[in-house]
VEXFIVEX-684231 format. One record per residue (C-alpha): residue number from 1; residue in three letters; chain; x, y, z. Coordinates in steps of 0.25 Angstrom, whole numbers. Example, Ala and Ser with C-alpha at 12.3 -4.5 7.8 and 13.67 -1.06 7.14 Angstrom:
REM residues 2
[1 'ALA' 'A' [49 -18 31]]
[2 'SER' 'A' [55 -4 29]]
This chain:
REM residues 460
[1 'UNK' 'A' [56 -586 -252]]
[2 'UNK' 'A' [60 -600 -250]]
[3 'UNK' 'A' [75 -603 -254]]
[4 'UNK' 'A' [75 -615 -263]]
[5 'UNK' 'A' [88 -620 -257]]
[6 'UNK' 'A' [96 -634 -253]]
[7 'UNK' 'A' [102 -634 -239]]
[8 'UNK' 'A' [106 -648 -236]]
[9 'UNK' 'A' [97 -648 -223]]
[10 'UNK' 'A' [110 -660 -220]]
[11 'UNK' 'A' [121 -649 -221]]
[12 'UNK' 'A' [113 -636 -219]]
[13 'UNK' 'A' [119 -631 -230]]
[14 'UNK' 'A' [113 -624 -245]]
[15 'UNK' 'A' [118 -632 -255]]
[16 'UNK' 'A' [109 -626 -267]]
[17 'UNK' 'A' [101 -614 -269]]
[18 'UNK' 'A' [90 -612 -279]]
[19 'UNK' 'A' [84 -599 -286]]
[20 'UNK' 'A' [70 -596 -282]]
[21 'UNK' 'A' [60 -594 -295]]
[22 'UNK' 'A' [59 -579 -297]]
[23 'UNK' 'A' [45 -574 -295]]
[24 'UNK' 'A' [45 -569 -310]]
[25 'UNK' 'A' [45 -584 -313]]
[26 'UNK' 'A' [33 -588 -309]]
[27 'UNK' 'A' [23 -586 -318]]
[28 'UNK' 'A' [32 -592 -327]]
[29 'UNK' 'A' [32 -605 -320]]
[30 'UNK' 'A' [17 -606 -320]]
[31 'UNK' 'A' [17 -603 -335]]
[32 'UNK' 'A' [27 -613 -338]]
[33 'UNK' 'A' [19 -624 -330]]
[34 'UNK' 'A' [7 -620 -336]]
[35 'UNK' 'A' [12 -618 -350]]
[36 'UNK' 'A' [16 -634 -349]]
[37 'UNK' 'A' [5 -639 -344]]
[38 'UNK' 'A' [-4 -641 -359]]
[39 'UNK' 'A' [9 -650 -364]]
[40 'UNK' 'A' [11 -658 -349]]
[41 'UNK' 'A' [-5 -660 -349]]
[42 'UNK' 'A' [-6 -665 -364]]
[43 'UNK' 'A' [7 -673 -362]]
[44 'UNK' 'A' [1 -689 -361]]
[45 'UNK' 'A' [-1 -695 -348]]
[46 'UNK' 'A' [8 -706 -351]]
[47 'UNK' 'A' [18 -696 -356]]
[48 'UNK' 'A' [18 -689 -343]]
[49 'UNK' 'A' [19 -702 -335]]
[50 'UNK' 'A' [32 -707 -342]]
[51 'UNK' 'A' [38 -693 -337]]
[52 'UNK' 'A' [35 -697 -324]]
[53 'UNK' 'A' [41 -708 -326]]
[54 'UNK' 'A' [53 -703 -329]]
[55 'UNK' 'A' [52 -695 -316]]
[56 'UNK' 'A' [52 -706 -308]]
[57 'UNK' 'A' [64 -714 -316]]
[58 'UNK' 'A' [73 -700 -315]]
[59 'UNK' 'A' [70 -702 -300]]
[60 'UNK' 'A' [74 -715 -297]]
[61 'UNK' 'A' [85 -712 -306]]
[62 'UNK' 'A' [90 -699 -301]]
[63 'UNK' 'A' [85 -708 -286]]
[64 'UNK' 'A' [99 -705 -279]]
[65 'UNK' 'A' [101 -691 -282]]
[66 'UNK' 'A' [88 -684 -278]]
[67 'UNK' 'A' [89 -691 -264]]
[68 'UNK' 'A' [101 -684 -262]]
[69 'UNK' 'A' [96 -670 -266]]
[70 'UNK' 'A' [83 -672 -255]]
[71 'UNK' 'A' [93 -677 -246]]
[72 'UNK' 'A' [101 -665 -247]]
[73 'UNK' 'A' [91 -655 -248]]
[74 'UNK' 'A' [81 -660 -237]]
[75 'UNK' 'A' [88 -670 -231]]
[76 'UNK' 'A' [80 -683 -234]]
[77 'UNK' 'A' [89 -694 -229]]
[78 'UNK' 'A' [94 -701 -242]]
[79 'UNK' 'A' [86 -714 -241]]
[80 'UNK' 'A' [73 -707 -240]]
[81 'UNK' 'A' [77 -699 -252]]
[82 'UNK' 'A' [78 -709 -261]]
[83 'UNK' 'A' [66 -715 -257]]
[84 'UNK' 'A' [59 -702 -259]]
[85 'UNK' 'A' [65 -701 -273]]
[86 'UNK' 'A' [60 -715 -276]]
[87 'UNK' 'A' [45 -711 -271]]
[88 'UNK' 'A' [46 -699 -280]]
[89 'UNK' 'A' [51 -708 -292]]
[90 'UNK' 'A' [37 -717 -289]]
[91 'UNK' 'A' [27 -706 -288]]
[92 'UNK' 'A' [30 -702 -303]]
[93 'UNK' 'A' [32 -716 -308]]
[94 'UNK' 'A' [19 -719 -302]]
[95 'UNK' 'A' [11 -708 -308]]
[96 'UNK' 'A' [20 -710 -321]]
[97 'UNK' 'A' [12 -725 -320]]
[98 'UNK' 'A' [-1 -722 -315]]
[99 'UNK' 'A' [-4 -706 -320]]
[100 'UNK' 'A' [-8 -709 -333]]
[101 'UNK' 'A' [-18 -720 -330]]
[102 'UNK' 'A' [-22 -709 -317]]
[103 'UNK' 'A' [-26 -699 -329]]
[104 'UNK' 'A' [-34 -708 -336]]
[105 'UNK' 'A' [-50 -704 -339]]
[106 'UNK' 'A' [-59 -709 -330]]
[107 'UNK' 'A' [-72 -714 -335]]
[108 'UNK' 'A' [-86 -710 -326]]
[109 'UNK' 'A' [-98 -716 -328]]
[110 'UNK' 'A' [-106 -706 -339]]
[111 'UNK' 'A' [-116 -702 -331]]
[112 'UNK' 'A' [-126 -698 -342]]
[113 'UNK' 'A' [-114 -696 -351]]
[114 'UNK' 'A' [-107 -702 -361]]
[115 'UNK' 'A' [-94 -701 -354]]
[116 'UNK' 'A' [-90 -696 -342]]
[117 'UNK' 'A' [-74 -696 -337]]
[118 'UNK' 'A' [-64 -688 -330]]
[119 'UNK' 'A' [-53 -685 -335]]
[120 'UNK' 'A' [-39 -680 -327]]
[121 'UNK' 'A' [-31 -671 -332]]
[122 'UNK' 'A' [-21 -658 -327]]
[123 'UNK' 'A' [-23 -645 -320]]
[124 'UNK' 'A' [-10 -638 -324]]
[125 'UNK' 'A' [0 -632 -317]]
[126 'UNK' 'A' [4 -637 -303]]
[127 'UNK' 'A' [13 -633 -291]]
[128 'UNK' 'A' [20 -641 -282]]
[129 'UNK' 'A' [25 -635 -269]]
[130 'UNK' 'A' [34 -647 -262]]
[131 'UNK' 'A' [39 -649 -249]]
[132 'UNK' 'A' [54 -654 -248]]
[133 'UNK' 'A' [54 -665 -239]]
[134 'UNK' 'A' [51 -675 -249]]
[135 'UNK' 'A' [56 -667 -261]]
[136 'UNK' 'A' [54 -676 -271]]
[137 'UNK' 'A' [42 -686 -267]]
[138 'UNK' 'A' [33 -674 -265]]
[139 'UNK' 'A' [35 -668 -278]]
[140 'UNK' 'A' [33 -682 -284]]
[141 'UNK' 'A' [19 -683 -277]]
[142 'UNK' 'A' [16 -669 -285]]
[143 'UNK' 'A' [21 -669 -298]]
[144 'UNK' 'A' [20 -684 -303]]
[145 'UNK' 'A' [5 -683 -303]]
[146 'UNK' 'A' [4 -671 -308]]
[147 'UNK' 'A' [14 -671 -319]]
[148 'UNK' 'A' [6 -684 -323]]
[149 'UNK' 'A' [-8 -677 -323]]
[150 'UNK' 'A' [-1 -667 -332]]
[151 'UNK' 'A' [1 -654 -325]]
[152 'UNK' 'A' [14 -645 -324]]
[153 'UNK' 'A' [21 -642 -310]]
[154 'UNK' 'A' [28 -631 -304]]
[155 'UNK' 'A' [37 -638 -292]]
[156 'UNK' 'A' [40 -628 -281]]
[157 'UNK' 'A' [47 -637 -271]]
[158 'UNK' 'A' [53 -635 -256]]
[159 'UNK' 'A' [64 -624 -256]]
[160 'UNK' 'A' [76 -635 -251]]
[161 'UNK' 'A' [71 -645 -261]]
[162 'UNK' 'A' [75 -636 -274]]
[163 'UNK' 'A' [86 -646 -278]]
[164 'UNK' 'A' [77 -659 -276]]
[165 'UNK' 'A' [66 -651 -285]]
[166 'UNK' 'A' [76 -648 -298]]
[167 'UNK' 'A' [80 -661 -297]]
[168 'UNK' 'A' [64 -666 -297]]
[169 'UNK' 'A' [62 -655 -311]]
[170 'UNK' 'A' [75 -659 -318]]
[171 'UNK' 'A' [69 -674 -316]]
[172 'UNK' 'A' [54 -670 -321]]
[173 'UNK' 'A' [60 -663 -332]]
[174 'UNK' 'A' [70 -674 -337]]
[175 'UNK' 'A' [60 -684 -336]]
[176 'UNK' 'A' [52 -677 -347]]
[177 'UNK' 'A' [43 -667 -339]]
[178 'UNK' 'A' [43 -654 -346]]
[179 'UNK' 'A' [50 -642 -338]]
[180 'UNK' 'A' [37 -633 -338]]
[181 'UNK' 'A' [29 -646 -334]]
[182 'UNK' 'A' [37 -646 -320]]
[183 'UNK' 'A' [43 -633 -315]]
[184 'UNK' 'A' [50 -632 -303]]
[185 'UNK' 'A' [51 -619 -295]]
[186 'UNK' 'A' [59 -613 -284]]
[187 'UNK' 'A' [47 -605 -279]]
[188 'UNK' 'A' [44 -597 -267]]
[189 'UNK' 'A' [31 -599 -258]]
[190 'UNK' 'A' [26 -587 -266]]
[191 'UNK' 'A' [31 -590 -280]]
[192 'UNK' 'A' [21 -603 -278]]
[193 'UNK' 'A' [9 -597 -272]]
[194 'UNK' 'A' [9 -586 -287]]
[195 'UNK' 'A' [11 -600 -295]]
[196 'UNK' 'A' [0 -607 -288]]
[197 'UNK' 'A' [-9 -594 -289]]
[198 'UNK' 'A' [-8 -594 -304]]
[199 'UNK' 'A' [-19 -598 -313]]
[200 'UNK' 'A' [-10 -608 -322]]
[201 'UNK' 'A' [-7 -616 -308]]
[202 'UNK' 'A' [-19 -626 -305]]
[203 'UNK' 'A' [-13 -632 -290]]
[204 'UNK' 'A' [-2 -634 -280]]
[205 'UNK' 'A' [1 -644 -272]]
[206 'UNK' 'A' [12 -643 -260]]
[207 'UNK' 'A' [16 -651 -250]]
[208 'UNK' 'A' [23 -646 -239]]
[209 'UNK' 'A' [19 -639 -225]]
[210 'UNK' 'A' [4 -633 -221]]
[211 'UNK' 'A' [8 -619 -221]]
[212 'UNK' 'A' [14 -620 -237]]
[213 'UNK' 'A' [0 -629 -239]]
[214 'UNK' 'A' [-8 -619 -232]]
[215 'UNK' 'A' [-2 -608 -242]]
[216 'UNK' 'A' [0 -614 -255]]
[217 'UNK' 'A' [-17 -620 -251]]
[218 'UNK' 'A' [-20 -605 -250]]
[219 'UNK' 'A' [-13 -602 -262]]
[220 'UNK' 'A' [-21 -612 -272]]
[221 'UNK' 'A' [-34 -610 -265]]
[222 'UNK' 'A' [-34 -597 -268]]
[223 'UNK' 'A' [-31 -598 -282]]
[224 'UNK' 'A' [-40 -610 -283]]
[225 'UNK' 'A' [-29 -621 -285]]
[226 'UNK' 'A' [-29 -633 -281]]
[227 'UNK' 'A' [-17 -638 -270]]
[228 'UNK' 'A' [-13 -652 -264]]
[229 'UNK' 'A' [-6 -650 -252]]
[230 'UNK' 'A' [1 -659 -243]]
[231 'UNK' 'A' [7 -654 -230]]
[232 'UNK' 'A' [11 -659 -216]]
[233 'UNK' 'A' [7 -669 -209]]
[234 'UNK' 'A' [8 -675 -194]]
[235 'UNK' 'A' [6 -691 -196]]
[236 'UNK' 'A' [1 -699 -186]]
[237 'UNK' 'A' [7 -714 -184]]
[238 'UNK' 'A' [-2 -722 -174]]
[239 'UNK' 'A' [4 -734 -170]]
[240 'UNK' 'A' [-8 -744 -165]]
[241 'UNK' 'A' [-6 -753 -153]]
[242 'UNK' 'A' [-5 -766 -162]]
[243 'UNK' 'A' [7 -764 -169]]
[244 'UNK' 'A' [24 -765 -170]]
[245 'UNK' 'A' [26 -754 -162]]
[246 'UNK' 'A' [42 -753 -163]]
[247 'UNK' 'A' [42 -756 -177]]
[248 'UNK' 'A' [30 -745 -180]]
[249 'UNK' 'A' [39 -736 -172]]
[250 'UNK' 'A' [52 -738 -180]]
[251 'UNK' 'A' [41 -735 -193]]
[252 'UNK' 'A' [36 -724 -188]]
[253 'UNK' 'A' [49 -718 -183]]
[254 'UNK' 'A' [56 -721 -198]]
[255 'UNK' 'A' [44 -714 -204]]
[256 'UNK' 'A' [45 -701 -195]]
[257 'UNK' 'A' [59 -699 -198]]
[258 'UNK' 'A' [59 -702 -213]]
[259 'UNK' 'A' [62 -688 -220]]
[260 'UNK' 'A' [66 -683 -206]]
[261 'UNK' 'A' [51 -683 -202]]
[262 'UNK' 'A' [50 -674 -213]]
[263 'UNK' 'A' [38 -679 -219]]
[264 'UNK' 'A' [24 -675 -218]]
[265 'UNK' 'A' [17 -689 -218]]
[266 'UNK' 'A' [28 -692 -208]]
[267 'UNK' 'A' [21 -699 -195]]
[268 'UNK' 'A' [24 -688 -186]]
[269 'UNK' 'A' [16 -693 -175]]
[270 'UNK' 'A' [15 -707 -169]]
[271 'UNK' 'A' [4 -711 -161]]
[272 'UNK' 'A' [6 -723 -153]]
[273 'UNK' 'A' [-2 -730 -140]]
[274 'UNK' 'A' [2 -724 -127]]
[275 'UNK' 'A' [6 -738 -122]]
[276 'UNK' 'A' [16 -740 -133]]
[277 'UNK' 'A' [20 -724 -135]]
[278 'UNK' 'A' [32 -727 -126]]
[279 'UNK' 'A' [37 -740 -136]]
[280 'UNK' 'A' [35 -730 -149]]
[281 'UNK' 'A' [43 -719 -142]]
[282 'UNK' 'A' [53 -728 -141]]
[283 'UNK' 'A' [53 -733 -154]]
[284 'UNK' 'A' [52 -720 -161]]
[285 'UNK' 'A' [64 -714 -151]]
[286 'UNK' 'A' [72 -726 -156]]
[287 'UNK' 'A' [71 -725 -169]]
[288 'UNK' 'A' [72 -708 -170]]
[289 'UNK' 'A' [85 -709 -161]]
[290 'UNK' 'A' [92 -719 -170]]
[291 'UNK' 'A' [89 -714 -183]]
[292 'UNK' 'A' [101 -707 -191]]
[293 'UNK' 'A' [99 -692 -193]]
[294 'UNK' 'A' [108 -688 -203]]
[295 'UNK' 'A' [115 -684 -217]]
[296 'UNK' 'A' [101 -688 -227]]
[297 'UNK' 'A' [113 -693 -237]]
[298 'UNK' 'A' [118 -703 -228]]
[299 'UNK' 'A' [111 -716 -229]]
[300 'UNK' 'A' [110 -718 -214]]
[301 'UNK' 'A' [103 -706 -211]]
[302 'UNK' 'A' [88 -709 -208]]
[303 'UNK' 'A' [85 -695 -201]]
[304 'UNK' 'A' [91 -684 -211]]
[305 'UNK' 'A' [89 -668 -209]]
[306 'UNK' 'A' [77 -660 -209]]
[307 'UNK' 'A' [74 -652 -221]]
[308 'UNK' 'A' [81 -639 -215]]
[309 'UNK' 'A' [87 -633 -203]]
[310 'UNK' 'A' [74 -625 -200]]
[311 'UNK' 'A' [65 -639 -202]]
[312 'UNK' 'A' [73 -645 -191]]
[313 'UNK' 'A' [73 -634 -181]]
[314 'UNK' 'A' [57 -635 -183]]
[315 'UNK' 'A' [54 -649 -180]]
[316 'UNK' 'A' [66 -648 -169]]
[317 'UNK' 'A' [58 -637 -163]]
[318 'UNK' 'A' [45 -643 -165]]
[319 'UNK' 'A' [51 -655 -155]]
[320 'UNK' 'A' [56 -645 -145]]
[321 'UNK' 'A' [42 -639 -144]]
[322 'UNK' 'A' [35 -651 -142]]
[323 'UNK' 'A' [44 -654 -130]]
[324 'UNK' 'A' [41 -640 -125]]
[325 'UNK' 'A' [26 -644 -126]]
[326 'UNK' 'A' [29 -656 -118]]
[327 'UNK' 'A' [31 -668 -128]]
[328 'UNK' 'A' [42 -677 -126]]
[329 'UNK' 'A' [55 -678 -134]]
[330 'UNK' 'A' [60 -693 -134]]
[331 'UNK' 'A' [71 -688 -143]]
[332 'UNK' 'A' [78 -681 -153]]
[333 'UNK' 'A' [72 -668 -159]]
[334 'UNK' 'A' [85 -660 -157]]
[335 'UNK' 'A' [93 -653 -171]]
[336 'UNK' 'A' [105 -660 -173]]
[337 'UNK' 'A' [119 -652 -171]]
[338 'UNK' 'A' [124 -650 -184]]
[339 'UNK' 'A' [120 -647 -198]]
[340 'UNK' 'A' [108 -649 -205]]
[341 'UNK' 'A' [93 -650 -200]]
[342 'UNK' 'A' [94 -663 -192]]
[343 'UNK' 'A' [87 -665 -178]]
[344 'UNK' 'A' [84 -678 -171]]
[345 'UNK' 'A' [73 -688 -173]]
[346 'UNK' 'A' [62 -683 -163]]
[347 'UNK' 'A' [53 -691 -152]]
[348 'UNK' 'A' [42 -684 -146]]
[349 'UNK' 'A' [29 -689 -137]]
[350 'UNK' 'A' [19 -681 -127]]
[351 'UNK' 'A' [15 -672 -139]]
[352 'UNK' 'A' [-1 -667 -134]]
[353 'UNK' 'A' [-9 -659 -143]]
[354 'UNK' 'A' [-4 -646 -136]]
[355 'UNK' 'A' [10 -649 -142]]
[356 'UNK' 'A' [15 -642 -157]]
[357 'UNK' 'A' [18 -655 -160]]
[358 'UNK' 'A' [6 -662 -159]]
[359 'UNK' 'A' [0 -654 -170]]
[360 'UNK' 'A' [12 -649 -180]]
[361 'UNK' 'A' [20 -658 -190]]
[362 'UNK' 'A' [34 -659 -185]]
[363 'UNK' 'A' [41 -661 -198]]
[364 'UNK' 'A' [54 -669 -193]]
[365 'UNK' 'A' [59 -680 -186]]
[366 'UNK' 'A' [50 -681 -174]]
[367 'UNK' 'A' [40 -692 -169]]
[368 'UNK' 'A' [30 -689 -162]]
[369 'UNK' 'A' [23 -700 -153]]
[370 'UNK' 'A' [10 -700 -148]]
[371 'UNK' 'A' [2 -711 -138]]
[372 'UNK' 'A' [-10 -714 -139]]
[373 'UNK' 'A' [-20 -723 -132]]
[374 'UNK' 'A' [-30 -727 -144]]
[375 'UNK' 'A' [-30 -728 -157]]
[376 'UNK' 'A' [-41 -719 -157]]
[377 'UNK' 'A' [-35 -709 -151]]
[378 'UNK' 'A' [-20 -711 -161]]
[379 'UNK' 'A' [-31 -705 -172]]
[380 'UNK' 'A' [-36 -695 -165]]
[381 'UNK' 'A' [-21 -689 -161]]
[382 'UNK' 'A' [-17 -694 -177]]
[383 'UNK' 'A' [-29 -684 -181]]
[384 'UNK' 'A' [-27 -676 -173]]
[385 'UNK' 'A' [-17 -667 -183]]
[386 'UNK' 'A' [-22 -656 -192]]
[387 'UNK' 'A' [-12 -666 -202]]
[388 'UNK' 'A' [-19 -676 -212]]
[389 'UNK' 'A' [-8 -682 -220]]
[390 'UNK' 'A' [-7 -697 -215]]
[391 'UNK' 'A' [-6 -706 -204]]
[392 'UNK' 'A' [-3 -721 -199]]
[393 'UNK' 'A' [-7 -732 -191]]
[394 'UNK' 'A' [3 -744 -187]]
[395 'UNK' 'A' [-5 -757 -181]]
[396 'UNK' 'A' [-5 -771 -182]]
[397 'UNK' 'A' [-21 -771 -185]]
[398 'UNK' 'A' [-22 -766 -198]]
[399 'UNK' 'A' [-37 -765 -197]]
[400 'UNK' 'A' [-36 -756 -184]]
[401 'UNK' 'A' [-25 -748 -191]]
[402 'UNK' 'A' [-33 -746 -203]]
[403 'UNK' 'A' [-45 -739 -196]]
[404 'UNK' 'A' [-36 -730 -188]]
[405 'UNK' 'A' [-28 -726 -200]]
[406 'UNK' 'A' [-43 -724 -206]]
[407 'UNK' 'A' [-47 -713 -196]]
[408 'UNK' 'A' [-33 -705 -197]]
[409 'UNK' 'A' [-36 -692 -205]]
[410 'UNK' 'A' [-26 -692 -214]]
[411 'UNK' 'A' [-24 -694 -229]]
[412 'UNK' 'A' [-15 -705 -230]]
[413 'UNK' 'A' [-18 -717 -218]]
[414 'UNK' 'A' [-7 -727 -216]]
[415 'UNK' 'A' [-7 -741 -209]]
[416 'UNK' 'A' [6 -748 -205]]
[417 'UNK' 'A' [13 -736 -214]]
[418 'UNK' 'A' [15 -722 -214]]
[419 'UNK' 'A' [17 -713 -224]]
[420 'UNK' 'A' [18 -722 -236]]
[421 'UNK' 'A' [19 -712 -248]]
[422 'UNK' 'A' [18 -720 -263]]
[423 'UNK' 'A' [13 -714 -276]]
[424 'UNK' 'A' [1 -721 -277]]
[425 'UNK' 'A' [-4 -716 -262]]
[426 'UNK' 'A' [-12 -706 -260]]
[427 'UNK' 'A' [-4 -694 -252]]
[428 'UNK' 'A' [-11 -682 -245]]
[429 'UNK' 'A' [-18 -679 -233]]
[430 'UNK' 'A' [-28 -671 -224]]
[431 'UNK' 'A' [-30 -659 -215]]
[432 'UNK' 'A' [-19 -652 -214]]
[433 'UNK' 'A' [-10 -660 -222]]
[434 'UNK' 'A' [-15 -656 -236]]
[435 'UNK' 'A' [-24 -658 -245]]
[436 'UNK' 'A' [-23 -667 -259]]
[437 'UNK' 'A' [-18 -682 -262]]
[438 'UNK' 'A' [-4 -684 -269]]
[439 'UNK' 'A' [2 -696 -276]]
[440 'UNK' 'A' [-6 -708 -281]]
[441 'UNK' 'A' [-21 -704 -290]]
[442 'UNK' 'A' [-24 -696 -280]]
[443 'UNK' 'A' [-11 -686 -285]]
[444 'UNK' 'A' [-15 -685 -298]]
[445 'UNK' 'A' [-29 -682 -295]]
[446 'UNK' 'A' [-27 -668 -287]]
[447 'UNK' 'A' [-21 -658 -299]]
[448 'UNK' 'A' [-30 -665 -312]]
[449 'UNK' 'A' [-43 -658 -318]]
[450 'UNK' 'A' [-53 -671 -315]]
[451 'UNK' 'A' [-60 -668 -327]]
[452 'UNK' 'A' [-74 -674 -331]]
[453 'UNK' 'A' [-77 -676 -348]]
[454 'UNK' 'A' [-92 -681 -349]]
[455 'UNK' 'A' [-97 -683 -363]]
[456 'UNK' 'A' [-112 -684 -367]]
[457 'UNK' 'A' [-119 -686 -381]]
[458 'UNK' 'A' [-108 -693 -387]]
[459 'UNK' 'A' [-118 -706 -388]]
[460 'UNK' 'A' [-130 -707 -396]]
């Protein structure tokens, strides 16, 4: 049973604890978000969309105040939080400005009616299972869309995100958003698997790690609901022979350690030509060594804490193993003494196929630096992952970039950028990074009944 708790991952001390929902309560809570579904769905498009609105105002407004609660709970450095609250405010005000045109009728040609159209309207109830290291942009990429389609959500966030997601509810529900409309839960992996199992629940979609996608998959498949999962990824950077080398280094090396390296579009591997590895190396080292690990509150930290004690140890043993199995640490990748879930910024090189690393997501601060002697053979190693959630390509020959980017298999492709999340944008990927599209049309098009009307014999 997961304890819904906050332990400053800073401090390595509980702050807060929170009740779990009582297993007697969950029929209850699908009732409830069934039961509020006929109003919610028969509530105007335009009404829904000024709710969200007012979402997105109580998040700029409130801007200063959930950074710190995501700072103290998961220990995003304080810059970076407020930049997440801000992306979280845009999501809903871009779908509060774009749903209801999004749910407008679309009219077919008739073929051999009088009318043919599709029309998009709810499913019902939904579930969101959410990850905590970006507490409150993941939930934004869920429930904006589908609180503009019209269905009700039940809100099972990550156990050390209990704080952040009371504070998320109590901003739904001031901004207008009826209580059983938006539930949010302190649920166990069990408790979840009963709600998505009942009849009243039409889908689920998490984000979070393969083995909680495999499972919560299992779960709707066999109760014939339908899921959107996004999970891990292993990013590949390639770094073309025709570009800024130093200054694509510093990018990638500011992208790897944003959230800690805690991200799953984070570029976890960088592919780099052989006679320019050494340069990148060097660059990257550089950048890792100087960077400030520390207190996420202070304004100078630009390296905070791991999630937990336990996350640390596992990205600080993943390192060790490499260099057991022969890679080669440039530097850090040792705990901090202390308290709190710190570890140095980590180099490695010389990671082969045979290698735990080459093949895992290593969901920390830690580089990993390929050469390479073609660009042909940069996609082959970028492909060669069972991940599928995005990639990049950094040249100076756009046209060149763009037709490598073309042949990387992944769901979102970037040239001269990486990792570029906005609410218009498609996000999702392939293989084992999950199935589904989030944010932009494509977010609004995954729990909706596409539903045809064709009329004939209406004209004489």
């Amino acid at each position: 049973m997961p304890a819904y708790v906050t332990l400053n991952p800073t401090t390595g001390k509980t702050e807060q604890e929170f009740t779990t929902l009582d297993d007697a309560a969950v029929a209850e809570i699908v009732g409830r978000s069934d039961g509020a579904f006929a109003d919610w769905r028969s509530t105007s498009a335009a009404e829904r969309a000024q709710l969200l609105i007012r979402i997105a105002d109580a998040y700029d407004g409130r801007q200063d105040e959930l950074a710190k609660l995501i700072s103290t709970e998961m220990g995003k450095p304080l810059q970076e939080a407020v930049g997440e609250v801000q992306l979280a405010a845009a999501i809903y005000r871009w779908y509060g400005e774009h749903g209801p045109d999004l749910l407008e009728r679309e009219v077919l040609d008739p073929q051999g009616s009088d009318e043919s159209l599709v029309q998009t309207g709810p499913v019902g109830p939904l579930i969101g299972v959410m990850p905590w290291n970006y507490p409150y942009y993941q939930v934004a990429r869920f429930v904006g869309p589908n609180l503009m389609v019209g269905n009700t959500i039940i809100l099972k966030h990550a156990p050390i995100c209990a704080a952040s997601s009371e504070a998320m509810a109590d901003i739904v529900h001031t901004a207008g958003v009826p209580e059983d409309v938006y539930i949010n839960v302190f649920a166990t992996n069990e408790q979840i698997a009963d709600m998505i199992a009942d009849p009243r629940v039409h889908g689920v979609s998490l984000t979070g790690s393969e083995r909680a996608g495999a499972s919560v998959a299992e779960t709707a498949g066999r109760n014939l609901k339908k899921a959107v999962l996004e999970l891990g990824g292993s990013d590949a950077f390639i770094v073309l022979d025709d570009g800024d080398l130093e200054r694509t280094a510093e990018i990638g090396a500011q992208a790897r350690l944003s959230n800690t390296g805690q991200a799953c579009n984070s570029p976890k591997r960088m592919i780099v030509s052989n006679d320019k590895v050494d340069d990148f190396v060097s660059v990257i080292v550089r950048a890792f060594e100087s960077a400030q690990v520390g207190d996420p509150t202070d304004p100078n930290t630009q390296v905070g804490p791991l999630s937990s004690i336990g996350a640390r140890d596992t990205v600080v043993e993943q390192v060790n193993r490499a260099v057991e199995q022969g890679a080669t640490l440039h530097t850090g990748g040792d705990a901090l003494e202390g308290d709190g879930a710190f570890m140095r910024p980590a180099v490695l090189t010389g990671v082969t196929k045979d290698m735990d690393a080459y093949s895992e997501e290593i969901f920390g601060p830690v580089a990993v630096i390929y050469g390479v002697n073609s660009s042909d053979e940069a996609v082959t190693l970028a492909n060669d992952v069972g991940f599928g959630l995005s990639g990049s390509v950094w040249g100076s020959d756009i046209e060149r970039a763009q037709e490598i980017a073309d042949r990387l298999e992944v769901g979102m492709a970037y040239v001269n950028e990486h990792g570029t999340t906005l609410p218009g944008l498609p996000f999702g990927g392939v293989k084992r990074s999950g199935f589904g599209r989030e944010l932009g049309r494509w977010g609004m098009g995954e729990f909706v009944n596409t539903r045809l009307r064709r009329t004939s014999g209406t004209k004489k």
